[in-house]
N, C-alpha and C positions, 0 to 999 in steps of 0.2 A: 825250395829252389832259391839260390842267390839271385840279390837284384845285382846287376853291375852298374859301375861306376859310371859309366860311356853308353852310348846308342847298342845298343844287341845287334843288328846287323847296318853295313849301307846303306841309306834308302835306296838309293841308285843299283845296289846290286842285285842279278838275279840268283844269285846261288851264295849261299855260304863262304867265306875265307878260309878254312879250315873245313879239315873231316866232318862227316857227320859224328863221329864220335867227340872228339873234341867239342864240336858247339853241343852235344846233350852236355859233356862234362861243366862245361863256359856255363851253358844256361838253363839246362834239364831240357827233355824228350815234348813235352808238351809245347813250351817254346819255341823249340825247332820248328816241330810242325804247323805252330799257326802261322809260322812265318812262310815255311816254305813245301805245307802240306800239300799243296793244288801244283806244283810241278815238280816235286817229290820222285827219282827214282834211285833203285836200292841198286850202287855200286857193284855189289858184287851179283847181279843179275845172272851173268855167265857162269859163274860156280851152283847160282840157286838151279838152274836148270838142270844143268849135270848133276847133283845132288838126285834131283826129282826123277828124272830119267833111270839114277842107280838103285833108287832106292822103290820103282816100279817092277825091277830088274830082281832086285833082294829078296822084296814082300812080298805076300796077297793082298797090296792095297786093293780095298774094293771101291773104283771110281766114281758109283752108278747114282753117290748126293753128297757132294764134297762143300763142305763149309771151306774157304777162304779167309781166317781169323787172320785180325791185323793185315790186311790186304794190300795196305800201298798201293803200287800203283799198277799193280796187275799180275806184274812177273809170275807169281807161282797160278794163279788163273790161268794165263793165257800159255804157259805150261803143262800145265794138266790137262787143255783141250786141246793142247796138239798130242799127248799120250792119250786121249780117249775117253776123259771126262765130258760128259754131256749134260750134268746137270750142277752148277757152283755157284751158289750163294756167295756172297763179300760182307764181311764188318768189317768199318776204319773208320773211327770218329774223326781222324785228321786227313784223309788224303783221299776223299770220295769224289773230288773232283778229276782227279788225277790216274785215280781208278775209271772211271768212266769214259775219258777221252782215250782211255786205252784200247779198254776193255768193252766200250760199248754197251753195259751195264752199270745197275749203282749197285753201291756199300752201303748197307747200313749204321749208321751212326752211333751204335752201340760201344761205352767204353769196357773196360775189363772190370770197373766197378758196377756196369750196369750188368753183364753175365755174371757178374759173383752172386748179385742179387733176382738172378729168377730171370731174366731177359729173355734168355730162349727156352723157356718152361714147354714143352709141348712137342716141341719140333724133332727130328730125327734125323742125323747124319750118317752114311757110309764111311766118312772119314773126316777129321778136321786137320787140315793143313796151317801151320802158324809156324813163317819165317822172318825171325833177325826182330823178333818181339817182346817173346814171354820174358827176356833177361829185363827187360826195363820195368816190367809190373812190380808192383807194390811187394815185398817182401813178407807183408801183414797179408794184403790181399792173395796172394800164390794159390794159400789152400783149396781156399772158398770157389778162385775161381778154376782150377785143376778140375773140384769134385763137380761143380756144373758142367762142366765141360764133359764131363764122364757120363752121367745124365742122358745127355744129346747124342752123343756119340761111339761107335763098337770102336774104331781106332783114332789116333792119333801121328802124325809128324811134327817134328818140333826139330825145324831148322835156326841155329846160333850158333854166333860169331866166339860164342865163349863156352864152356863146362859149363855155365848156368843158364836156364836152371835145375835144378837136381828135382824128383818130380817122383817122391817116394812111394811105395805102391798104396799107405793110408790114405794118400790125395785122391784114389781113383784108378789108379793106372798101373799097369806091368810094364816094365819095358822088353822090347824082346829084339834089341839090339841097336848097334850104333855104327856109325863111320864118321869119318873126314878126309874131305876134299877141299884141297887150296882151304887152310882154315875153316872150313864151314863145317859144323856138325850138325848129323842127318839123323834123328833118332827118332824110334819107330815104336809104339805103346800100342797096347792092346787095353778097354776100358776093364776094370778087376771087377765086376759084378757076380 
């Protein structure tokens, strides 16, 4: 991560001067968040729902213990409990504050280095839902955490603002198809065991 030359944000300000893209690009993704993880919410909120709703519409998501990876500040949570999810878990090492005055629940503080290595060893999900996230993980780190992720869970969604990440079926996972909406891609894996 560059250091800059100047203050990284205002003190005075509450949000960013620029995109969120921009400031990861300005100061990397971690930066961001400690600045502005605790009133943190994801722009394209209104696409992430439609996304969710289409792709409840598409699959056999099965709702019935849905992990909320990279959780922010709710959005795809308090989504999924208006389509019919009744039991979802949260991880966000950076925006559990953010998450909870939403959400009314907490996040776990797990990062994607800590599920690469063993973190949720045990547990069992119906589904893991991760939007506008996995493109920022570690490049080195993707596999590792891909195949844990696979472990835990029968399916997968993986909503992003980009083609990455590409999420081959040796990490763990099939894909069994994709869309986009207002930029947002909505792609849907089954785990390859």
């Amino acid at each position: 991560m560059k250091s800059p030359s100047e203050p990284f944000f205002p003190d005075d300000a509450d949000e960013p001067a620029g995109s969120i893209r921009e400031e990861y690009e300005r100061h990397g993704a971690d930066a961001y968040y400690q600045q502005y993880g605790s009133t943190y919410r994801n722009p394209h909120e209104d696409s992430i729902v439609r996304c969710l709703r289409l792709a409840t519409e598409r699959w056999p998501l099965d709702l019935s213990r849905v992990l909320d990876l990279a959780a922010g500040s709710g959005e795809v949570t308090l989504a999924l409990r208006d389509l019919g999810a009744k039991k979802i878990d949260a991880i966000d090492p950076f925006t559990a504050e953010a998450y909870a005055q939403r959400t009314g629940q907490l996040a776990e503080p797990f990062t994607f280095a800590d599920i690469a290595a063993g973190a949720l060893d045990g547990r069992r999900y119906s589904l893991i839902a991760c939007s506008f996230a996995l493109h920022l993980c570690e490049p080195s780190r993707l596999p590792g955490l891909m195949y844990q992720l696979s472990l835990v869970a029968d399916s997968l969604l993986v909503l992003t603002p980009h083609k990455r990440p590409h999420i081959p079926r040796e990490w763990g996972w099939e894909s069994e198809g994709e869309f986009v909406v207002e930029r947002v891609r909505t792609r849907f894996y089954r785990a390859a065991r």
